[in-house]
ZABA-943311 format. One line per field, with one value per residue (C-alpha): residue number from 0; residue in one letter; x, y, z. Coordinates in nm, 4 decimals. Example, Ala and Ser with C-alpha at 12.3 -4.5 7.8 and 13.67 -1.06 7.14 Angstrom:
zanu c(0|1)
bakol c(A|S)
east c(1.2300|1.3670)
north c(-0.4500|-0.1060)
up c(0.7800|0.7140)
end
This chain:
zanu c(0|1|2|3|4|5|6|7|8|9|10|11|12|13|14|15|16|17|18|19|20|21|22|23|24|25|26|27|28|29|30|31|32|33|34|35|36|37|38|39|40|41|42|43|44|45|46|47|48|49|50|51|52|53|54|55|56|57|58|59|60|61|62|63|64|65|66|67|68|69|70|71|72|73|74|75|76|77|78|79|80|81|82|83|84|85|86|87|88|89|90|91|92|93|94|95|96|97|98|99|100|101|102|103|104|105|106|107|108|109|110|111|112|113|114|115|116|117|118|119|120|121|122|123|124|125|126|127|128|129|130|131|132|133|134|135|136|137|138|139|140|141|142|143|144|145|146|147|148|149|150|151|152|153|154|155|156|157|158|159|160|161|162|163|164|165|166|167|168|169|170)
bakol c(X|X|X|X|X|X|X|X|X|X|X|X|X|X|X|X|X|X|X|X|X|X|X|X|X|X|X|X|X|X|X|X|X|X|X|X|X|X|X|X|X|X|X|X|X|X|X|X|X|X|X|X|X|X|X|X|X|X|X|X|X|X|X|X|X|X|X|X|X|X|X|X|X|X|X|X|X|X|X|X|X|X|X|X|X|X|X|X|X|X|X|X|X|X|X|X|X|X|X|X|X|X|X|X|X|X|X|X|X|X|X|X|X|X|X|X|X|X|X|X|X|X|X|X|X|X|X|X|X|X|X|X|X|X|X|X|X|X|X|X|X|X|X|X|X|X|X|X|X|X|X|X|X|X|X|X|X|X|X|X|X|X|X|X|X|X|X|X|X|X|X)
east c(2.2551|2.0562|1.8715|1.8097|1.5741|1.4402|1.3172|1.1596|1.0326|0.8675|0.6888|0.5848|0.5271|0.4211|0.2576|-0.0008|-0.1630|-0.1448|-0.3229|-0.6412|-0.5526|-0.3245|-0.6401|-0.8188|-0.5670|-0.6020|-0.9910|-0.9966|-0.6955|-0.6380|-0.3397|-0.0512|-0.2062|-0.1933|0.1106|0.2423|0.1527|0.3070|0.6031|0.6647|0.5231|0.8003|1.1092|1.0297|1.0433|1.3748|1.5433|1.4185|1.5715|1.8948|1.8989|1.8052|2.0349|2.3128|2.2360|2.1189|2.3425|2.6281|2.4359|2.3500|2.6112|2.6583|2.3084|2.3181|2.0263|1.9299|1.9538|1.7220|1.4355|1.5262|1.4807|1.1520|0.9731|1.0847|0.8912|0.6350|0.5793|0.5848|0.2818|0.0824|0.1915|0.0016|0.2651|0.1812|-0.1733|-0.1957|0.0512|-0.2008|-0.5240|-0.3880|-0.2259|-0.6265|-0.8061|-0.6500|-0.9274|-0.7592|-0.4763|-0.7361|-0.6404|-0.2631|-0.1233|-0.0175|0.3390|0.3038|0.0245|0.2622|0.5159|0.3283|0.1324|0.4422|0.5823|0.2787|0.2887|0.6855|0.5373|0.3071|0.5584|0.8755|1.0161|0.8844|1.1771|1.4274|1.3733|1.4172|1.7352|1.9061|1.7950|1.9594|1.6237|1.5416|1.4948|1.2202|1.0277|0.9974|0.9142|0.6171|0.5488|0.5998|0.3605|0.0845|0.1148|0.1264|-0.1762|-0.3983|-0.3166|-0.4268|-0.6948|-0.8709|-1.1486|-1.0197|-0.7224|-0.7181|-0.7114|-0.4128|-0.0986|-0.2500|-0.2105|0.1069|0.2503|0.1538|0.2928|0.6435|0.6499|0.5950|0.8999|1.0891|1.0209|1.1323|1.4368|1.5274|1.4056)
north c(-0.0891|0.2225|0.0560|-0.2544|0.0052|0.1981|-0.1258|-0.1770|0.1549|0.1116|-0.2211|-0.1148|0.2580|0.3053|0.0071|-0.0198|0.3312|0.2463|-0.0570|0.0455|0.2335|-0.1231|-0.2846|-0.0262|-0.1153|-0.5044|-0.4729|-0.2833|-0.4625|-0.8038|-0.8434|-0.8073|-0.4212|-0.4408|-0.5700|-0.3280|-0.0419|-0.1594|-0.2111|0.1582|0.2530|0.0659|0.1181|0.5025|0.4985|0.2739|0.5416|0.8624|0.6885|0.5782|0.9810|1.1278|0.9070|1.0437|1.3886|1.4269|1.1489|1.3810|1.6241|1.4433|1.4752|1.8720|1.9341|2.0697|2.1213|2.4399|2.2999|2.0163|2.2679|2.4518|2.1154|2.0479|2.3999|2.3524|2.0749|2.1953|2.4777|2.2135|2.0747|2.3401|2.4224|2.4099|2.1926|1.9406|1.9825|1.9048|1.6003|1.4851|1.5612|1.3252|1.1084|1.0377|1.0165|0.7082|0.7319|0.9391|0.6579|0.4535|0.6706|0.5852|0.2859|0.0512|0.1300|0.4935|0.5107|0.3429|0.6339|0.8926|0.7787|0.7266|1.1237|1.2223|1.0432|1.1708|1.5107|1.4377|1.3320|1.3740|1.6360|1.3812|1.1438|1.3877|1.5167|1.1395|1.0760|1.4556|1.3826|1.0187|0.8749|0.5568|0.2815|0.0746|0.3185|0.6054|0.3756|0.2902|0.6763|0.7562|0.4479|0.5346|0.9273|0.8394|0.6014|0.8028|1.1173|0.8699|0.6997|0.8189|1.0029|1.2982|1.2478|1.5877|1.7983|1.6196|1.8203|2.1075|1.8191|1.6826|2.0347|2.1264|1.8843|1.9455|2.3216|2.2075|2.0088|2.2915|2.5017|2.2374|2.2111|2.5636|2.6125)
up c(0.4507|0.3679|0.0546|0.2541|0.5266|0.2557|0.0304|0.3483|0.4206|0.0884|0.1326|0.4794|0.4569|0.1304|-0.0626|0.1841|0.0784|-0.2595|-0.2547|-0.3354|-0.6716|-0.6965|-0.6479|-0.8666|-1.1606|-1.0827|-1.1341|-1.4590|-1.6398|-1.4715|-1.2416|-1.4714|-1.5094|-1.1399|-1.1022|-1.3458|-1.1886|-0.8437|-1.0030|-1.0931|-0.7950|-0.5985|-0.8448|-0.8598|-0.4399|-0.4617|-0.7054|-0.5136|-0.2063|-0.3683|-0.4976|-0.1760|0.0197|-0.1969|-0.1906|0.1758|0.3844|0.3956|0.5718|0.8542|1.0469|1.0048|1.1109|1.5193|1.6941|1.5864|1.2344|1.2850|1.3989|1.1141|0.9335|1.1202|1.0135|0.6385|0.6974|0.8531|0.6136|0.3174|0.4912|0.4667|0.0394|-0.2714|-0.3929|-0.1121|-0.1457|-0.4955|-0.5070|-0.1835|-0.4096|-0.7080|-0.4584|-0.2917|-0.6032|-0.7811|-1.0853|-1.3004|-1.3157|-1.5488|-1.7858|-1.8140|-1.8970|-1.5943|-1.5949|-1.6695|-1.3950|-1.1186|-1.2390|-1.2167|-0.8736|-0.7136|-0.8098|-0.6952|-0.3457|-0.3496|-0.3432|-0.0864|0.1689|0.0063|0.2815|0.5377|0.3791|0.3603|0.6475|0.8151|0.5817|0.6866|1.0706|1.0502|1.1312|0.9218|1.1903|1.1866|1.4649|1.2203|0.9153|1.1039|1.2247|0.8524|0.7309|0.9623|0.8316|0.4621|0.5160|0.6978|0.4795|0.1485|0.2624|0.5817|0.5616|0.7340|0.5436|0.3668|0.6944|0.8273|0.6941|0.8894|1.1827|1.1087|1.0274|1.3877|1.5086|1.3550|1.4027|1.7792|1.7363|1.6018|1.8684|2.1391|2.0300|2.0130|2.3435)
end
């Protein structure tokens, strides 16, 4: 059941912001790059969320309230790391992709965009919330942090935004 809402968390939430280095890829080496490169993309996302699921699914249950701000502000401090802010620097500037081969490319995109918002998916598989609603919270997040033009200031939004959380529910 979980695979079946993360495949689709994937095709919804993810392949849309990577499109355009899909596109990118496409231009430069003909679809089959293209379609190469997508591949990876979506068979790294399937296997982080086959991993994650297995290593964070038991948790859900144990976490109270007070654990899911605690959850939140992790989250919220991630937001604001060099970590995330490099993964989200490769993640927005598909060119150096053209460099790789397709395959490798799709790989290596898809870590990258995993350590742009992988504490946004953990945070949805601890918290129990993978329904459709968040998908499309998380796909309008991913996409405007990849390809809107004020796109690089929104962690500092986002991570607002969940530190606010945090603090609501201890309250």
């Amino acid at each position: 059941m979980f695979l079946g809402g993360w495949v689709v968390m994937v095709g919804g939430g993810m392949v849309p912001g990577t499109l355009p280095a899909t596109r990118l890829l496409a231009a430069t080496r003909g679809p089959l790059g293209g379609a190469s490169f997508l591949a990876a993309y979506v068979a790294v996302w399937i296997g982080l969320g086959a991993i994650g699921f297995v290593l964070l699914s038991p948790l859900a249950p144990a976490v109270s309230w007070a654990g899911v701000g605690a959850v939140l502000a992790a989250t919220a401090a991630y937001e604001l790391s060099p970590l995330k802010d490099a993964c989200l620097r490769r993640c927005r500037s598909p060119l150096r992709l053209l460099f790789q081969p397709s395959f490798r490319g799709g790989v290596l995109h898809a870590l990258d965009c995993a350590g742009c918002c992988g504490c946004l998916m953990a945070l949805m598989v601890a918290l129990g919330l993978m329904s459709i609603w968040w998908i499309g919270v998380l796909a309008v997040v991913v996409l405007v942090q990849k390809a809107a033009p004020f796109g690089a200031v929104s962690p500092a939004l986002l991570s607002l935004a969940l530190g606010s959380a945090a603090v609501i529910t201890w309250i």
